[in-house]
C-alpha positions in Angstrom: 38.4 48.3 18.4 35.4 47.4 20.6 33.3 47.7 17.7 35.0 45.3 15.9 35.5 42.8 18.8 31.6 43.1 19.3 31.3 42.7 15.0 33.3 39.7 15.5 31.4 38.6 18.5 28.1 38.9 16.5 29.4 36.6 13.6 30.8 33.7 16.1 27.4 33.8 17.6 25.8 33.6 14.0 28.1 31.3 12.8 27.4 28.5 16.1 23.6 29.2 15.4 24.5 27.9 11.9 26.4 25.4 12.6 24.2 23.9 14.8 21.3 24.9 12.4 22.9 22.7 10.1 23.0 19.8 12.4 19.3 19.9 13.2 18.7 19.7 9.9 21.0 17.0 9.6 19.7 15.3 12.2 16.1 15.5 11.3 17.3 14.2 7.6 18.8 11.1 8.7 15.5 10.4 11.3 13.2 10.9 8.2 14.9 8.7 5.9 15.3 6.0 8.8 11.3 6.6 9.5 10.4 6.2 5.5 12.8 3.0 5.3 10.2 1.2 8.4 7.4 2.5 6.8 8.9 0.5 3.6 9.8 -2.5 6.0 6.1 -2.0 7.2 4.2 -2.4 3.7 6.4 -5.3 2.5 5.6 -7.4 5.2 1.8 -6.2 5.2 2.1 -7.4 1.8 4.1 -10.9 2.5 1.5 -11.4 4.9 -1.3 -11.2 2.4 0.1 -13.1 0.2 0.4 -16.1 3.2 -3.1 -15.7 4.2 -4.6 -19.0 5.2 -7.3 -20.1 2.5 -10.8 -19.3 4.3 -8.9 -15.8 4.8 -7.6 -15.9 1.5 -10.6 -16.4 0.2 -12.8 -13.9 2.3 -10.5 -11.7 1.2 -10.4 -11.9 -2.5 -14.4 -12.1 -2.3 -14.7 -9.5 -0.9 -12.7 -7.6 -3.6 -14.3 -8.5 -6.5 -18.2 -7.8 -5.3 -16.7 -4.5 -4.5 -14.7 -4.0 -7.7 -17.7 -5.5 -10.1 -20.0 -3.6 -11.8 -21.7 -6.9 -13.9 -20.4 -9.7 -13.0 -19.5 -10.8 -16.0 -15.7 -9.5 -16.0 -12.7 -11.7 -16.6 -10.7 -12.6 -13.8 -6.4 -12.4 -13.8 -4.6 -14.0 -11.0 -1.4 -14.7 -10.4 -0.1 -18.4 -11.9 0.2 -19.6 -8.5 -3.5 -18.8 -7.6 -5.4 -20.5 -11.2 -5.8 -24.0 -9.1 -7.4 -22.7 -6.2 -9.9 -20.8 -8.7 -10.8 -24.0 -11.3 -11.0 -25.9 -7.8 -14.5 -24.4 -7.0 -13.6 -20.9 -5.9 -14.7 -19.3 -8.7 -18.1 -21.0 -8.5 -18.3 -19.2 -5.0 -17.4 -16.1 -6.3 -20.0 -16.3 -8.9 -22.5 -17.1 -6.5 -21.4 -14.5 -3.7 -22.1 -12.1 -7.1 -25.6 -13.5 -7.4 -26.2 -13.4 -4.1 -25.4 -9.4 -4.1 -27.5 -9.2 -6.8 -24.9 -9.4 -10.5 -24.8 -11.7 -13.3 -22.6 -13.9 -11.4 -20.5 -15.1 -14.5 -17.2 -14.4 -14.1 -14.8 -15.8 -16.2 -10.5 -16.6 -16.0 -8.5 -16.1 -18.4 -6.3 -17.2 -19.9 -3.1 -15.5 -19.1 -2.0 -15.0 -15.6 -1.6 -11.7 -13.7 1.4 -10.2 -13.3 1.3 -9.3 -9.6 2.3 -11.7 -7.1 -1.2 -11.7 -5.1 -4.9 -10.6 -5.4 -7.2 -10.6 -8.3 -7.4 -8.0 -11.9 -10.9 -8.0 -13.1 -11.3 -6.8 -16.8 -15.1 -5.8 -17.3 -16.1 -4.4 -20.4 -15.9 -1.0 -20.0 -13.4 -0.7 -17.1 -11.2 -3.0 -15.0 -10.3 -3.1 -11.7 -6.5 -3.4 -10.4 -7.3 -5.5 -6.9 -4.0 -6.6 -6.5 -2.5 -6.6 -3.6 0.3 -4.3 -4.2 -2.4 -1.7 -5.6 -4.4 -2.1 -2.9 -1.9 -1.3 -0.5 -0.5 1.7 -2.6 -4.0 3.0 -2.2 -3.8 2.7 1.7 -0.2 4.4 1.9 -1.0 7.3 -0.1 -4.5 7.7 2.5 -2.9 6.6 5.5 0.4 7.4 5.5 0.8 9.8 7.9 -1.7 8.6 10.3 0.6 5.3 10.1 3.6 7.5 10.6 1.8 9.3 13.5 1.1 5.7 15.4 5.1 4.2 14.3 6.5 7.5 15.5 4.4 9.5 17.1 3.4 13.0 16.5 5.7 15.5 16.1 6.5 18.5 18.7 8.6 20.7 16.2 
């Protein structure tokens, strides 16, 4: 009889420890998913923000970009519809000559199609392009920086 009543003992014991096993991990589910939906929130906004930039920042911006991303500079430039005015408006003649000035061709050229993406700049070189769009961009930062992000939103874990 005692035997049993300690037997019995043992599994309520093993049972609460499950139980509240279980709600840890339930716990620590719903705090994750809240966590990845800011971190979402986060990179939408950084990416609304971008694409609001005044022009000189705007511009600094997208410069900066392309003399990075070209290897001539002779590549074809794709920008978003909204963006062609502000390029056959004289900012393509300042990228070409930032180019020059880092020592490329300094010929870039738009074409005729626009981009896809809602902001930043695709070039198309001959033998590789260059996805500098915004969204891309950012993508690259998530996946490198996630989880020192995380770490400054959330803090670091003690578990």
């Amino acid at each position: 009889m005692e035997s049993i009543k300690a037997q019995a003992k043992l599994n309520a014991e093993e049972a609460g420890r499950r139980q509240v096993l279980i709600a840890e991990l339930e716990s620590r589910k719903k705090t994750l998913n809240s966590q990845r939906e800011i971190l979402e929130t986060v990179f939408a906004k950084v990416e609304d923000a971008l694409n609001k930039l005044p022009q000189d920042k705007w511009e600094r911006l997208i410069t900066s970009i392309v003399v990075a991303a070209s290897e001539t500079g002779e590549e074809k430039l794709h920008v978003p519809a909204d963006d062609i005015a502000k390029y056959q408006n004289g900012f393509l003649t300042k990228l070409n000559s930032a180019l020059q000035a880092a020592g490329k061709k300094g010929s870039l050229t738009l074409s005729d199609q626009p981009a896809r993406f809602k902001g930043g700049v695709e070039l198309e070189g001959t033998t590789t392009d260059y996805d500098g769009s915004f969204a891309s961009i950012l993508r690259e930062v998530r996946q490198k920086e996630e989880r020192q992000i995380a770490n400054i939103l959330f803090g670091t874990e003690v578990k």
